[in-house]
Structures are given as structure tokens and as C-alpha cells.
C-alpha positions as CSV (number, residue, x, y, z in Angstrom):
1,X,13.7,-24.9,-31.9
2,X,10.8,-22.7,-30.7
3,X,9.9,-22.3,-26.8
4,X,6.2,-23.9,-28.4
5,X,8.6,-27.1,-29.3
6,X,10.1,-27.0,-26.2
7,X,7.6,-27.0,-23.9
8,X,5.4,-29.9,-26.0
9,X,8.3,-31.8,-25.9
10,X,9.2,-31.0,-21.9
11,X,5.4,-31.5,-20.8
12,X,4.7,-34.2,-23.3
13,X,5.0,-37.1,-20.0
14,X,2.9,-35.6,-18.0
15,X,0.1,-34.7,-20.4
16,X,-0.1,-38.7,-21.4
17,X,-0.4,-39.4,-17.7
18,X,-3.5,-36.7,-17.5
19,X,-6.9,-38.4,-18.5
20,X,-9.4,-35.9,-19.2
21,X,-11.2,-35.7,-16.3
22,X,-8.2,-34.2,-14.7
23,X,-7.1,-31.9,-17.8
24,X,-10.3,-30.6,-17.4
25,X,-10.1,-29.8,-14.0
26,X,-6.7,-28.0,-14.2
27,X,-8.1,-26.0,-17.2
28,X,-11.2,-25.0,-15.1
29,X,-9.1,-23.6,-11.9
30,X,-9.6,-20.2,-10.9
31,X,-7.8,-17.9,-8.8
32,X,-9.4,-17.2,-5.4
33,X,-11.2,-13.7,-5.1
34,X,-8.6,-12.3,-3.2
35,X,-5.9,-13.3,-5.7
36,X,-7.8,-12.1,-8.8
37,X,-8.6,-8.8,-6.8
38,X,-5.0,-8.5,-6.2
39,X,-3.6,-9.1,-9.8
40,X,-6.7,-6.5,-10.9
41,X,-4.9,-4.3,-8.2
42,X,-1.5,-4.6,-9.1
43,X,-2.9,-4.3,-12.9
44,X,-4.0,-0.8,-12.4
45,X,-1.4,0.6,-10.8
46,X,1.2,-0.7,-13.2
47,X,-1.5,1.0,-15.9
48,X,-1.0,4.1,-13.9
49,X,2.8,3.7,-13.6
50,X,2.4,4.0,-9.9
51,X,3.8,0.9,-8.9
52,X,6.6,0.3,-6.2
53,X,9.4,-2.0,-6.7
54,X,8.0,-4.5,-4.3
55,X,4.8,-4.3,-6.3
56,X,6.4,-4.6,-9.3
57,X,8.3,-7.5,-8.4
58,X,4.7,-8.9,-7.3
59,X,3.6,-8.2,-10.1
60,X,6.1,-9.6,-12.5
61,X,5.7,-13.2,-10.2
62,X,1.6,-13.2,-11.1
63,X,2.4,-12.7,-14.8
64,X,4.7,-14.9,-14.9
65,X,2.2,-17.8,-13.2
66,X,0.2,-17.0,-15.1
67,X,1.9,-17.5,-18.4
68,X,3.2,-20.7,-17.1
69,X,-0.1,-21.6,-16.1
70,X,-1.3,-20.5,-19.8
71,X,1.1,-22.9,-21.6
């Protein structure tokens, strides 16, 4: 079974319950401007390979969200 399968089959509930409207409104949410200039931040420096652990760890949690968030 494929994460894909998985996940369709784990969020399949909760998608039937979603009318449009609010699908649409989850796919249109944006990250506040201090958020995304954070993640930009954190970006670079990982690019750089001048991130500490902490921010690495901060790092990994935006990612992470963010693929979540993605699926």
C-alpha cells in the first residue's frame, strides 16, 4: 500500500464532510508574513549550511507542516 493510498483512505471522512466552500477556503490559506519570512529565513540558511540545531529542528517542523498541509 502506498502513503498516497493511505492517506486517501485515512482522510477520506473528513473530505466527504468538507463542502466546497470550505475545501476552498483551506486550499486558499496562507501563512502570515511573519511565518513565511521566517520559513524564507530558515530556507537560506539551511542553503548556506549555516543553520543551528535549534534552527534546524525549526526548520524540519515547517517542512514538515507543510507537507502535511500539502497532502
Amino acid at each position: 500500500m502506498s502513503t498516497a493510498d493511505f492517506l486517501d483512505r485515512y482522510f477520506e471522512p473528513v473530505v466527504a464532510m468538507l463542502t466546497p466552500q470550505a475545501a476552498r477556503a483551506i486550499v486558499d490559506l496562507k501563512p502570515d508574513a511573519a511565518s513565511a519570512n521566517r520559513v524564507a529565513e530558515l530556507g537560506r540558511k539551511s542553503d548556506e549550511g549555516t543553520l543551528t540545531d535549534e534552527e534546524r529542528e525549526e526548520y524540519r517542523l515547517y517542512v514538515d507542516a507543510g507537507d502535511l498541509i500539502a497532502v
